[in-house]
Backbone of each chain as ProteinMPNN parsed JSONL, in Angstrom:
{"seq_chain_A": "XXXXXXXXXXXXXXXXXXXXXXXXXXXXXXXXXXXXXXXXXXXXXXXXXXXXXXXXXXXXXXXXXXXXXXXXXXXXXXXXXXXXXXXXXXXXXXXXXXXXXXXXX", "coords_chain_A": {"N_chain_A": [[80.26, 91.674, 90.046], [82.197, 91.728, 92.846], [84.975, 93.202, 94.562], [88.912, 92.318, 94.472], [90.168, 90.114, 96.614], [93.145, 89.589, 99.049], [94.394, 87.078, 100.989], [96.338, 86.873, 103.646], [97.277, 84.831, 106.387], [99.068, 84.133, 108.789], [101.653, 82.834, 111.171], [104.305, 84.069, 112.585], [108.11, 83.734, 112.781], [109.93, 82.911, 115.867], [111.45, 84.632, 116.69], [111.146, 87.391, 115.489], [110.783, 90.839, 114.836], [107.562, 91.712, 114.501], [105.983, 94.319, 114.715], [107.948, 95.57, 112.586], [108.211, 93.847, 110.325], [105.286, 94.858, 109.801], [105.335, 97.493, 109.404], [107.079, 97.811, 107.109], [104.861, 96.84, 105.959], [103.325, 98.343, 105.451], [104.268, 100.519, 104.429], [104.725, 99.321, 101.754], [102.06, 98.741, 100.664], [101.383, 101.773, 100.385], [102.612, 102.551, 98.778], [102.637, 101.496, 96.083], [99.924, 102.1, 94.131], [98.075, 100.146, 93.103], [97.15, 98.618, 95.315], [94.334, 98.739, 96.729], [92.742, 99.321, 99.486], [93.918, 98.227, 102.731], [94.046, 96.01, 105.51], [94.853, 95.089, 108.763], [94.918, 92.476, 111.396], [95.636, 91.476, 114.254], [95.356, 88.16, 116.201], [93.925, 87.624, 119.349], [92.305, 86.956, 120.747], [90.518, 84.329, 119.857], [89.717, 80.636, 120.197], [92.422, 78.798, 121.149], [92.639, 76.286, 119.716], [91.01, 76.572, 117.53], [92.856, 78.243, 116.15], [95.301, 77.302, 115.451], [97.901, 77.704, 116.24], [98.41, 80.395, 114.452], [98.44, 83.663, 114.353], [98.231, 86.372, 112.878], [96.264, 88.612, 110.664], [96.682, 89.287, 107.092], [94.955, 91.767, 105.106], [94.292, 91.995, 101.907], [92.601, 94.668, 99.278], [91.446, 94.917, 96.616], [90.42, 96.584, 93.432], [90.005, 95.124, 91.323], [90.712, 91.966, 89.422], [93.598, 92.471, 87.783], [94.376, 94.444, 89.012], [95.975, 92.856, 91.293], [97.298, 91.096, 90.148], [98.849, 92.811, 89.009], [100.149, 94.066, 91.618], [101.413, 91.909, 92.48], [103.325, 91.442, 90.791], [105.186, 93.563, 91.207], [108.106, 95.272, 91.681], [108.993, 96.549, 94.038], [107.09, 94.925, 95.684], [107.853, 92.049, 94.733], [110.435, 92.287, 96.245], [110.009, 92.456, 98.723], [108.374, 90.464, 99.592], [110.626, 88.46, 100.08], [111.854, 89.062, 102.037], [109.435, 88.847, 103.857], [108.865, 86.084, 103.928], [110.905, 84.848, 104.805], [110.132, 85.71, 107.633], [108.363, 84.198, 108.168], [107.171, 81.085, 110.005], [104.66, 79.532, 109.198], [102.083, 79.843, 107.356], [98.927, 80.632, 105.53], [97.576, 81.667, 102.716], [95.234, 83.421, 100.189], [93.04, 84.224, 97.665], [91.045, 85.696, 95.833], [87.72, 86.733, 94.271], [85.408, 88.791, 95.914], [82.948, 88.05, 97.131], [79.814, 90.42, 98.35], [77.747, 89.494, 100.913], [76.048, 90.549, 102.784], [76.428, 94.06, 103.564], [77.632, 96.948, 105.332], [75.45, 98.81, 106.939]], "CA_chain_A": [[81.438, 91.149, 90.743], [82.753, 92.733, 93.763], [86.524, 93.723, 94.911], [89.429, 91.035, 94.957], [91.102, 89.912, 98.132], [94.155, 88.833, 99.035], [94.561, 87.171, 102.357], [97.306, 86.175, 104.182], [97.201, 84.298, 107.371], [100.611, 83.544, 109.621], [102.375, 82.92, 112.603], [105.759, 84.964, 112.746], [108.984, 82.941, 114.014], [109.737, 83.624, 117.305], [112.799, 86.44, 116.883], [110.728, 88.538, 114.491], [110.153, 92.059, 115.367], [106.167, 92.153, 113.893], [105.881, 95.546, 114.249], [108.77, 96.024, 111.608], [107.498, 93.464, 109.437], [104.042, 95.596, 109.12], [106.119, 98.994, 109.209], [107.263, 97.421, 105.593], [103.872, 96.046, 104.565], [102.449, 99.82, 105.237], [105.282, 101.775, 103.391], [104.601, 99.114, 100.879], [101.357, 99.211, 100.286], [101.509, 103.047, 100.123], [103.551, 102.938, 97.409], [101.451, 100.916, 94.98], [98.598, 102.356, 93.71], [96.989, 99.255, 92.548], [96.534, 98.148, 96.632], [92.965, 99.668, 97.185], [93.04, 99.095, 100.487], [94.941, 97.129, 103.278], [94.34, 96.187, 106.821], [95.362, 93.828, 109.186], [94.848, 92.059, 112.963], [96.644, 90.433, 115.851], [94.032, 87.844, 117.277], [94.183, 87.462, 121.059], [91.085, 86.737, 121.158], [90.041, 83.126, 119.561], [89.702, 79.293, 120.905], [93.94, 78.25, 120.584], [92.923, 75.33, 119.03], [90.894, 77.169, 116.092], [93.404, 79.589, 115.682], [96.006, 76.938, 115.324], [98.89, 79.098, 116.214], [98.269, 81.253, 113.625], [97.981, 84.982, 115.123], [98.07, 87.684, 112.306], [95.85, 88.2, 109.287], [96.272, 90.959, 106.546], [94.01, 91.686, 104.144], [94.358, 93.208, 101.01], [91.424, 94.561, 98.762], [92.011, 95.613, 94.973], [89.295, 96.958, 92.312], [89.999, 94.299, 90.186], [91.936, 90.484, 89.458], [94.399, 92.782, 87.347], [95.337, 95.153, 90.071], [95.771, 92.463, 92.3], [98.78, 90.647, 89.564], [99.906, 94.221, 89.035], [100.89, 94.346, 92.824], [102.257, 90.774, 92.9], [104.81, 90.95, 90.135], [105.581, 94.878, 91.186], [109.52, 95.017, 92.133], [108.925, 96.559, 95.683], [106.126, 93.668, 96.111], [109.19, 90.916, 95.138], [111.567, 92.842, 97.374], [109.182, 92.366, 100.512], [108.278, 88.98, 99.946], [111.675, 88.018, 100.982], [111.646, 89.455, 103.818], [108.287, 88.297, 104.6], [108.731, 84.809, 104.029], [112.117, 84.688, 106.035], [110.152, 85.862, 108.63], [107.178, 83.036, 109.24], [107.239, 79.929, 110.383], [103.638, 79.188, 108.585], [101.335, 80.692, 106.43], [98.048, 80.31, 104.448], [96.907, 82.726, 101.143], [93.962, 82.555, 99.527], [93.391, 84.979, 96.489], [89.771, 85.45, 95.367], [86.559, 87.643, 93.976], [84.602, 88.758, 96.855], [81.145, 88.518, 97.012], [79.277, 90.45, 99.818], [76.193, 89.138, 101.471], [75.65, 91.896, 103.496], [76.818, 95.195, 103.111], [77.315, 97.725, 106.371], [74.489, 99.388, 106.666]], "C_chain_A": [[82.033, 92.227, 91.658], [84.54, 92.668, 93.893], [87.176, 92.08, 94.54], [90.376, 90.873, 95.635], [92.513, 89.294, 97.793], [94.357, 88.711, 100.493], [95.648, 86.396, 102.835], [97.293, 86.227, 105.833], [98.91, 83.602, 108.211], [100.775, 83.574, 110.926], [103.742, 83.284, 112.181], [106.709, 83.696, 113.087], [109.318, 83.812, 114.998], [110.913, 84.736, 118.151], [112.58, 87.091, 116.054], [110.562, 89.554, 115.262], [108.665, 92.422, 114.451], [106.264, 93.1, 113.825], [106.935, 96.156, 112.695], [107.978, 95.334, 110.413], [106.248, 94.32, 108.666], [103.768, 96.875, 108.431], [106.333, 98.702, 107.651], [106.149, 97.265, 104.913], [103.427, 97.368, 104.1], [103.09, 100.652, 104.247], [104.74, 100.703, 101.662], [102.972, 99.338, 99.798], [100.867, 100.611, 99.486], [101.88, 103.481, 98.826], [102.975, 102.308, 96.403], [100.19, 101.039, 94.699], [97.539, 101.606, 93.125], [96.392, 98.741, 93.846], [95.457, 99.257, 96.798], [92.561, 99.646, 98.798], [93.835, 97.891, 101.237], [94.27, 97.082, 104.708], [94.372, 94.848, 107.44], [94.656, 93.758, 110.983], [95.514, 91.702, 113.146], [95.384, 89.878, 116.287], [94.806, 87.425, 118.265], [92.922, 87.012, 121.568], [90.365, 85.227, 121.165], [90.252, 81.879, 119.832], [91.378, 79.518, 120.189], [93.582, 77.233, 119.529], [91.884, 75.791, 117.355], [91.531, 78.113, 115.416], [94.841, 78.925, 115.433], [97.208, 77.263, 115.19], [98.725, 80.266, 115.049], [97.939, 82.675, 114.252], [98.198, 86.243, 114.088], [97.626, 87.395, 110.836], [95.475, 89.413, 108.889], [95.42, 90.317, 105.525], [94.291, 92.788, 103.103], [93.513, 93.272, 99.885], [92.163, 95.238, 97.189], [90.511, 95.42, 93.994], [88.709, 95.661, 91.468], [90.878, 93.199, 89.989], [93.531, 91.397, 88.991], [95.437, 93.645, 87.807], [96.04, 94.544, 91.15], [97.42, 91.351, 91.335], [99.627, 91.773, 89.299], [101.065, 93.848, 90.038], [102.007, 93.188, 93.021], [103.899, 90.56, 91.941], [105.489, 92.7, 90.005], [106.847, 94.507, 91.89], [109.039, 95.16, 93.323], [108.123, 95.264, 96.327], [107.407, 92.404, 96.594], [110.25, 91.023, 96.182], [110.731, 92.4, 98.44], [108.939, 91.294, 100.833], [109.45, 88.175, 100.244], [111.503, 87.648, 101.901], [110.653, 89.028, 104.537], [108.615, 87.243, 104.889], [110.129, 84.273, 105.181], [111.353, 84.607, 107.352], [108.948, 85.171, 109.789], [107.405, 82.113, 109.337], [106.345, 79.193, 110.107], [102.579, 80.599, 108.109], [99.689, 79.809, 105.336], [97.56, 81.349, 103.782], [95.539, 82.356, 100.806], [93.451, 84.357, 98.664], [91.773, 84.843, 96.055], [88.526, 86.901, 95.086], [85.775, 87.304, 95.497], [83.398, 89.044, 96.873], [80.915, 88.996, 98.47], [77.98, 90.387, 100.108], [75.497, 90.452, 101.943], [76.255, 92.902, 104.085], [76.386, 96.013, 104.524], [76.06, 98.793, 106.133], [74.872, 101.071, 105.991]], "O_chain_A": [[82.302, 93.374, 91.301], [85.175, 91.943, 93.128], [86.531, 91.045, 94.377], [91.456, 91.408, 95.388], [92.92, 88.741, 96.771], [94.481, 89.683, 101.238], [95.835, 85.262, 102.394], [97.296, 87.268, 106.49], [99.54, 82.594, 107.89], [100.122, 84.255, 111.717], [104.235, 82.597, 111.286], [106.201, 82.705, 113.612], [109.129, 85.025, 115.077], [111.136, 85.255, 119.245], [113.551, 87.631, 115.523], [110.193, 89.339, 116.416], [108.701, 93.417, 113.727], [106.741, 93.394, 112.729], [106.553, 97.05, 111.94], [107.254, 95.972, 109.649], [106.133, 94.479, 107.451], [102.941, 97.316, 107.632], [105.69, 99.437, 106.901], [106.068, 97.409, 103.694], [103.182, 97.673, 102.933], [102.525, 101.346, 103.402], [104.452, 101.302, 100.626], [102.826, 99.855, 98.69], [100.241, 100.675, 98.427], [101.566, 104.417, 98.091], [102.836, 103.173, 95.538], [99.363, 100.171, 94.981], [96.454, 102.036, 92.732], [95.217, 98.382, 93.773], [95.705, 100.451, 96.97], [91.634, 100.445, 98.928], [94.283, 96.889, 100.679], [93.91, 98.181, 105.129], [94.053, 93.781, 106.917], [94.101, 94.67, 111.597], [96.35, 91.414, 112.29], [94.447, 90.578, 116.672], [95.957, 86.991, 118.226], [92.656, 86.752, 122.741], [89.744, 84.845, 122.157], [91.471, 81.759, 119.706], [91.625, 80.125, 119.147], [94.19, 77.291, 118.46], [92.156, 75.29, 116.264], [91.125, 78.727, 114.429], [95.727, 79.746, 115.195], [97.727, 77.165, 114.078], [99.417, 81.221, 115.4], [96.817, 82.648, 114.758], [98.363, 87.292, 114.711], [98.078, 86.576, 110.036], [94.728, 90.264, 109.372], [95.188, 89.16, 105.173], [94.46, 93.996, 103.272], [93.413, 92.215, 99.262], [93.198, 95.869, 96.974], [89.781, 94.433, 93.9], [87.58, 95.319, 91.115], [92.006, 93.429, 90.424], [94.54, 91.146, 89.649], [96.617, 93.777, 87.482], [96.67, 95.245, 91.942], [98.408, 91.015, 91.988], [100.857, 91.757, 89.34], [102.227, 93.514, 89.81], [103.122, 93.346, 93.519], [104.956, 89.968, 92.16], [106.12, 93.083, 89.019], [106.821, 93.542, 92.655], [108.61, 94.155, 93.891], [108.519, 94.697, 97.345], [107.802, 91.974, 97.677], [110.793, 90.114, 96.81], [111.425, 91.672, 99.15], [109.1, 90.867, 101.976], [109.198, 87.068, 100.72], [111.191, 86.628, 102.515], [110.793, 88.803, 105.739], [108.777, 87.049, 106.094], [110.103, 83.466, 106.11], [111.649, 83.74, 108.174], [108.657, 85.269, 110.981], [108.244, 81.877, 108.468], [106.546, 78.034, 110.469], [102.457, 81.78, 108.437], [99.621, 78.751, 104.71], [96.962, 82.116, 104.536], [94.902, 81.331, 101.052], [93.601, 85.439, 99.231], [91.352, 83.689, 95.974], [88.606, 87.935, 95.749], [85.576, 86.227, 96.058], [82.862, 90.132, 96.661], [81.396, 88.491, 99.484], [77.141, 91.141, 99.617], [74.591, 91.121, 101.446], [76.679, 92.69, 105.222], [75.233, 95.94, 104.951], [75.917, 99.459, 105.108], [73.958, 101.822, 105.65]]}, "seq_chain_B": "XXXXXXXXXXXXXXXXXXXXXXXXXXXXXXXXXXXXXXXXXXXXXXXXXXXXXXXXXXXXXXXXXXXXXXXXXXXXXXXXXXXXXXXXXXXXXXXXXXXXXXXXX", "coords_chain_B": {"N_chain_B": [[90.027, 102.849, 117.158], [89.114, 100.235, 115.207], [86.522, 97.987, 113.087], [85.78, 95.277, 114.112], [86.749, 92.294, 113.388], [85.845, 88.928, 112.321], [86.963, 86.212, 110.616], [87.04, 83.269, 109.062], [88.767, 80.413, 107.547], [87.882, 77.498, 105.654], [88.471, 74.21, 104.482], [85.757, 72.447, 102.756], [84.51, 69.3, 103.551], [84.478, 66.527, 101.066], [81.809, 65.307, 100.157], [79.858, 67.723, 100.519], [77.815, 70.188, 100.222], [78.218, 73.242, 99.045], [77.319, 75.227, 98.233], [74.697, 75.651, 99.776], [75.353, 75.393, 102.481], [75.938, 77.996, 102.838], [74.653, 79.345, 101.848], [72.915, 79.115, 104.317], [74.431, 80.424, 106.004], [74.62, 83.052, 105.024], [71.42, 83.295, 105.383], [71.779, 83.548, 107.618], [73.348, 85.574, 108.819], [71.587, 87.884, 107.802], [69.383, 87.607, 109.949], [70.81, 88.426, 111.779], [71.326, 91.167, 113.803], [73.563, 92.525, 114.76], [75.415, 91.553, 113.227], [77.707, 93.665, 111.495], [78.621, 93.295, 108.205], [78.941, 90.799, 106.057], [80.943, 89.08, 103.701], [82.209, 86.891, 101.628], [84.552, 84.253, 100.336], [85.796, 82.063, 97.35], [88.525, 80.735, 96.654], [89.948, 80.001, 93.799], [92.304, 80.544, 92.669], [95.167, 81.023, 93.771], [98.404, 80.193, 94.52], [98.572, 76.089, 95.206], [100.448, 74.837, 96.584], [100.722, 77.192, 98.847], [98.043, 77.536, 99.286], [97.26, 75.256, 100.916], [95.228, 73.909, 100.95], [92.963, 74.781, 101.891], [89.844, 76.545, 100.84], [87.639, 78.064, 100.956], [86.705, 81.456, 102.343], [85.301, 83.094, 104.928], [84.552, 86.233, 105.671], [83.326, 88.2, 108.75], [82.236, 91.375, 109.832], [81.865, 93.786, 112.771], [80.375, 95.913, 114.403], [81.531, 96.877, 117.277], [84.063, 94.706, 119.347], [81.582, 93.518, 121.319], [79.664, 93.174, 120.066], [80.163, 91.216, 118.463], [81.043, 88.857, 120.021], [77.895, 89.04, 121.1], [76.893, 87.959, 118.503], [78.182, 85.314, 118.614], [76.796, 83.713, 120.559], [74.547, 83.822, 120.403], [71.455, 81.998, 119.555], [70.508, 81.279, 117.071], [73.13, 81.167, 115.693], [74.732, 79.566, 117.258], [72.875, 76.977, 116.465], [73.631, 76.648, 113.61], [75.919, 76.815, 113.934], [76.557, 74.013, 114.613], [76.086, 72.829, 112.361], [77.795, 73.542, 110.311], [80.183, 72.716, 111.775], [79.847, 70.057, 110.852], [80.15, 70.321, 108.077], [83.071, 70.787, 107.77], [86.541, 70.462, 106.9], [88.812, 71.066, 107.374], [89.665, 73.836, 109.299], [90.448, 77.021, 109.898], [90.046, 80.252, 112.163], [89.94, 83.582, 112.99], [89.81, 85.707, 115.33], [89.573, 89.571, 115.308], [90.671, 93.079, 116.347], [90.227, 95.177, 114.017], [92.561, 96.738, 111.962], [92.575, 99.171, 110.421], [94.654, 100.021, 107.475], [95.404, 101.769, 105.268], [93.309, 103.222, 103.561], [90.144, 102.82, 101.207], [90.019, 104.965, 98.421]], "CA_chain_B": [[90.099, 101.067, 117.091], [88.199, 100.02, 114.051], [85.37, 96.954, 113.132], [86.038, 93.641, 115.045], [86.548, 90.901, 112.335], [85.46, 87.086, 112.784], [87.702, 85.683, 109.473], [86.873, 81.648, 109.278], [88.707, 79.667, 106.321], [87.904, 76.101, 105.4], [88.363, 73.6, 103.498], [84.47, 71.335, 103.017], [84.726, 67.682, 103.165], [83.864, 66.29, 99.39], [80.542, 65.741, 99.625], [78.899, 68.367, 100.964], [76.803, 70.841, 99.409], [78.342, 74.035, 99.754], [76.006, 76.441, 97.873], [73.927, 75.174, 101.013], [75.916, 76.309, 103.728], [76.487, 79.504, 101.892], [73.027, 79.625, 101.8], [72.884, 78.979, 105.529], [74.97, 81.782, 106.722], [73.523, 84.206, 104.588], [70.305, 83.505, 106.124], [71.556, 83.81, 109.199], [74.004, 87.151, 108.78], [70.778, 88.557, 107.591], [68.634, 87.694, 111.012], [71.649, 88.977, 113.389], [71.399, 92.588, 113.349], [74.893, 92.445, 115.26], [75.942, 91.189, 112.424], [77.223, 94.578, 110.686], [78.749, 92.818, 107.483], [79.538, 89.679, 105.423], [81.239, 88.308, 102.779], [83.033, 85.392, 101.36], [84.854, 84.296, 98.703], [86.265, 80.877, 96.858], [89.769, 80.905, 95.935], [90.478, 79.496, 92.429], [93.121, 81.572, 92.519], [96.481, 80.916, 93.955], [99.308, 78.658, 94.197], [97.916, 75.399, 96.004], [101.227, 74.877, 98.251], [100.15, 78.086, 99.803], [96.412, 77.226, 100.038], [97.358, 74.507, 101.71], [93.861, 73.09, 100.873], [91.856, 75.579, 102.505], [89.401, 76.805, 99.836], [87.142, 79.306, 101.149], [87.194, 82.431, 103.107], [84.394, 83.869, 105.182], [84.46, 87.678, 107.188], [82.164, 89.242, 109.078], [82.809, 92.546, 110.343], [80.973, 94.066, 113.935], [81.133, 97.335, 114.881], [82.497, 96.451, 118.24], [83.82, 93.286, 120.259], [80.621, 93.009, 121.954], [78.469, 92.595, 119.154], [80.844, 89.749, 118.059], [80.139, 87.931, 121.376], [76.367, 88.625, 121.39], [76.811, 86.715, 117.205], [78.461, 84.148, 119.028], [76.098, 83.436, 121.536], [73.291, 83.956, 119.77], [71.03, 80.735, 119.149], [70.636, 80.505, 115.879], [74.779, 80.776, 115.461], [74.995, 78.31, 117.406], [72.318, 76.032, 115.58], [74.122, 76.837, 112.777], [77.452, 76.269, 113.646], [76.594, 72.43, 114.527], [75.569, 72.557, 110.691], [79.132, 74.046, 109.849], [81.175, 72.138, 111.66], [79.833, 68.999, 110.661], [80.89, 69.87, 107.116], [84.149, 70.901, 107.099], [87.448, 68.823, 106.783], [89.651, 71.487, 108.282], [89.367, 75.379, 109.686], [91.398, 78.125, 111.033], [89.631, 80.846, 112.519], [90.518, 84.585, 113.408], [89.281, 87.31, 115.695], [90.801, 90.455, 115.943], [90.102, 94.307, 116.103], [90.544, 95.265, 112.225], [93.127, 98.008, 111.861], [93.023, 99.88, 108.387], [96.2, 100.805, 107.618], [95.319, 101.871, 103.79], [91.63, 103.24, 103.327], [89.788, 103.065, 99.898], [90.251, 106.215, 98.157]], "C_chain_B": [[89.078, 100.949, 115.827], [87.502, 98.61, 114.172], [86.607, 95.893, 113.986], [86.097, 92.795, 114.032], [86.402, 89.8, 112.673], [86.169, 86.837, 110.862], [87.587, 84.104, 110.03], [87.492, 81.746, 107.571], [88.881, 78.124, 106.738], [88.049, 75.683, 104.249], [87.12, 72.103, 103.693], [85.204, 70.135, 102.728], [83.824, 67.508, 101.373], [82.524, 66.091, 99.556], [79.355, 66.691, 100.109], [78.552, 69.62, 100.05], [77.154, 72.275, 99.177], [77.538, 75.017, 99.292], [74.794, 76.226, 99.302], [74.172, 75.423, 102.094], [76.201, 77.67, 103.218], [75.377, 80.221, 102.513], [72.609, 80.314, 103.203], [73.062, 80.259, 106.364], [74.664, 82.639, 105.987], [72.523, 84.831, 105.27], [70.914, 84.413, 107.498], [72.469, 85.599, 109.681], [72.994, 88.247, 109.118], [69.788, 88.333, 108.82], [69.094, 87.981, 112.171], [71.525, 90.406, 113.214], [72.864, 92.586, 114.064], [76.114, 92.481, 114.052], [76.432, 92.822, 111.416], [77.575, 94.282, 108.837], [79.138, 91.424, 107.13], [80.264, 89.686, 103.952], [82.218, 87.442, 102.593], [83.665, 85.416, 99.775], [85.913, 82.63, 98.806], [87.618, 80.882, 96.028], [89.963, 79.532, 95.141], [91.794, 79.996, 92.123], [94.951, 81.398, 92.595], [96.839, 79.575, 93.962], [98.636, 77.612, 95.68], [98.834, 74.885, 97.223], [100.659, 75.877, 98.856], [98.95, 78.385, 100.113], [96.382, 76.286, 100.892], [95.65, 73.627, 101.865], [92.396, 73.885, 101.185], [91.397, 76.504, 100.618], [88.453, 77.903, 99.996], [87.182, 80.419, 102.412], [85.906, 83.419, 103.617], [84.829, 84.959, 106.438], [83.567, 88.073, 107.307], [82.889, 90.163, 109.751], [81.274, 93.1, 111.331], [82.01, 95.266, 114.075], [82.325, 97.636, 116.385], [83.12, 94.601, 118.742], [82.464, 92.531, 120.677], [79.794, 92.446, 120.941], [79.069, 91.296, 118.373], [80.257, 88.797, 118.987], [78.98, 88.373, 121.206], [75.845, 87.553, 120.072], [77.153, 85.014, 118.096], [77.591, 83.25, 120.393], [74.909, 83.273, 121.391], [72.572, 82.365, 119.553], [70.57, 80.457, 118.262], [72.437, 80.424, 114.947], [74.88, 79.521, 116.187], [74.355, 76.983, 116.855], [73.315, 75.956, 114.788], [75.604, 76.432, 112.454], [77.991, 74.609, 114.332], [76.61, 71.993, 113.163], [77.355, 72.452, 109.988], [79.791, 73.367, 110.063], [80.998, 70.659, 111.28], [80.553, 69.0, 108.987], [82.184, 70.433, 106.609], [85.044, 70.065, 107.632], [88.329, 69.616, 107.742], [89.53, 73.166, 108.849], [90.537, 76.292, 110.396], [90.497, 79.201, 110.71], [90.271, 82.406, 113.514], [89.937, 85.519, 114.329], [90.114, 88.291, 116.39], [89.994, 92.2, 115.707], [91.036, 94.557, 114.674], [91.73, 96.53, 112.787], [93.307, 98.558, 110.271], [94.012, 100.352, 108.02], [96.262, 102.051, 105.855], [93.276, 101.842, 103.218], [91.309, 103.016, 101.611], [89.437, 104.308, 99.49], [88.795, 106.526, 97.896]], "O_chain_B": [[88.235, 101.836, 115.696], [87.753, 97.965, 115.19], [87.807, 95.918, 114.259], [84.93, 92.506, 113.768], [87.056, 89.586, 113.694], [85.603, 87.476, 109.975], [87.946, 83.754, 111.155], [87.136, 82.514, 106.677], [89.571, 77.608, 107.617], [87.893, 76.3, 103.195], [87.318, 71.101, 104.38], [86.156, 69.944, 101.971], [82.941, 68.161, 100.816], [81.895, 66.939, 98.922], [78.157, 66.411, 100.066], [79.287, 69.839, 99.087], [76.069, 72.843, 99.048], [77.015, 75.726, 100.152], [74.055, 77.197, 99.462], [73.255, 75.72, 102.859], [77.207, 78.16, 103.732], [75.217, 81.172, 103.277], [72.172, 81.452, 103.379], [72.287, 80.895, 107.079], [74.13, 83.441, 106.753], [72.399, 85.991, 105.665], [70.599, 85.455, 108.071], [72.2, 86.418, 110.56], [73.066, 89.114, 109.989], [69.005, 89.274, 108.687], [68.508, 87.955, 113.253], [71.721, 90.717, 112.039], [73.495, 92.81, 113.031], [77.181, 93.086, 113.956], [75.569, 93.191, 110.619], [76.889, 94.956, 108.069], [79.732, 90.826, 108.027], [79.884, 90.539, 103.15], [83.079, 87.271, 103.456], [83.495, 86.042, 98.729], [86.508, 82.173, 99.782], [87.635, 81.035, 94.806], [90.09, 78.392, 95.589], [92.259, 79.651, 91.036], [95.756, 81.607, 91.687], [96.31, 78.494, 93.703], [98.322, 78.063, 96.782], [98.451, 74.595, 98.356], [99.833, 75.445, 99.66], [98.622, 79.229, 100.948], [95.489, 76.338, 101.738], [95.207, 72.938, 102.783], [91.233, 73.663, 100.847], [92.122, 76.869, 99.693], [88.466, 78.744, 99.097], [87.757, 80.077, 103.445], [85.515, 84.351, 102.913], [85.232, 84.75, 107.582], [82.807, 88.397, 106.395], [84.0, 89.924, 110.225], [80.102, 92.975, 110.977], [83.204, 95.553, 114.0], [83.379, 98.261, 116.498], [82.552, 93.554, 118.43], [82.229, 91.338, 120.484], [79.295, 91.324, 121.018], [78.356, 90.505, 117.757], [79.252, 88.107, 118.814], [78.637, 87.234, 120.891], [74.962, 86.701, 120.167], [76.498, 83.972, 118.106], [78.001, 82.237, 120.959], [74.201, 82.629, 122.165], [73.419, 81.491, 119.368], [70.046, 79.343, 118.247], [72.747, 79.807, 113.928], [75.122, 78.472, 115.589], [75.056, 75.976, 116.749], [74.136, 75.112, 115.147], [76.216, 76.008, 111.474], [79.12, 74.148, 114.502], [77.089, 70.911, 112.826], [77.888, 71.525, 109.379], [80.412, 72.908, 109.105], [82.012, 69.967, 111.379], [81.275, 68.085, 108.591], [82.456, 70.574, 105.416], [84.816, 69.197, 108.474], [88.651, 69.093, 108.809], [88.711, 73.529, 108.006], [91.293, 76.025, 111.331], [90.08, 79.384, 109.567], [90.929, 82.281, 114.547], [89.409, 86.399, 113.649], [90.883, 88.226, 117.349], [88.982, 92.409, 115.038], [92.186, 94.201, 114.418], [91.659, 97.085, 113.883], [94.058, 98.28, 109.336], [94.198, 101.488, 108.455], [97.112, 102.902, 105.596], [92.468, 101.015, 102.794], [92.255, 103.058, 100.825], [88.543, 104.865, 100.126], [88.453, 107.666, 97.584]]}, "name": "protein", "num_of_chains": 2, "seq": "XXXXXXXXXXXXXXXXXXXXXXXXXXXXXXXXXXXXXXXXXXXXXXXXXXXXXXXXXXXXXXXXXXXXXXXXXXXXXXXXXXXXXXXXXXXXXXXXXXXXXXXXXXXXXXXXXXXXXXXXXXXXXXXXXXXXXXXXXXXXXXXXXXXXXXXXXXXXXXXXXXXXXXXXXXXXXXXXXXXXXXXXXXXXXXXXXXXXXXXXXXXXXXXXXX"}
C-alpha cells in the first residue's frame, strides 16, 4: 500500500486574497508533522468547461490513513478550516490510498 | 517551476467496468514515455457531501508542459480517451504547474 492523499479541489469567492489563503495552508502544514508532503496548482491551462470553474487543487500526501486523521482533528487543522471554507464558493475532497502505476523514473 | 500535473476526477456511470479502464490507462501511461508518472486512487474515504459523487482520482505528473501536450496529442490518448469518456457520468479536470510547497523528508 502506498501513501494517502488528500485532495482538495475549489474555486475561491471572488474577494478572496488566494495568496493569503495558501500563506495559511503553508505555515500550516509546516507545523504538523504528520503532513508528509503538500503541494498545490492554479490551472490556467484546461478546457473551461472541464475545469468547471474550479481553478486550484492542493494536494496533500501522508505515510499513512492515521497521519492523515491525526492532521484532520489537529487544533491548528480545525482553526484553518474556517477560514478555508468561508473562503470558497465550491469545493470537492476526496481522501484515499494511493496506488502508483508508474513511478518517475 | 516544478512537474506539470494532469489531475482528472470522476465519477463512472454504474455499469461500467472500472478495473478495465484502470487497466486501460495503465497500459497506456506505460507506452507514453512523456508520461513521467501515474497514479490513482478510490476514495472510500470521506464525507459524501464533500465528494459530491466523484469517486476516483487520477494524476499524472510530466516533467514539463510540453510533454503534457505531446500526452495529449498523442494517438493512443486520444483512442483512449473516446474509451474514457464514454464511461463516465461526470469529470472535473486540472492542469497546472505543481508547486511543492512541503517536500517529503
Amino acid at each position: 500500500m502506498g501513501d494517502f492523499k488528500h485532495l482538495v479541489i475549489v474555486k475561491f469567492k471572488e474577494d478572496v486574497v488566494v495568496d493569503e489563503i495558501i500563506k495559511g495552508m503553508a505555515n500550516l502544514v509546516s507545523e504538523i508533522d504528520s503532513v508528509k508532503s503538500f503541494e498545490w496548482g492554479h490551472d490556467m491551462e484546461s478546457q473551461e468547461m472541464l475545469r468547471q470553474g474550479f481553478t486550484h487543487a492542493f494536494f496533500m500526501t501522508f505515510n499513512k490513513k492515521e497521519d492523515f486523521t491525526a492532521f484532520t482533528s489537529h487544533p491548528k487543522h480545525l482553526e484553518f478550516s474556517a477560514t478555508f471554507s468561508a473562503a470558497i464558493e465550491k469545493i470537492v475532497l476526496l481522501d484515499f490510498p494511493s496506488l502508483l502505476v508508474k513511478a518517475p523514473a
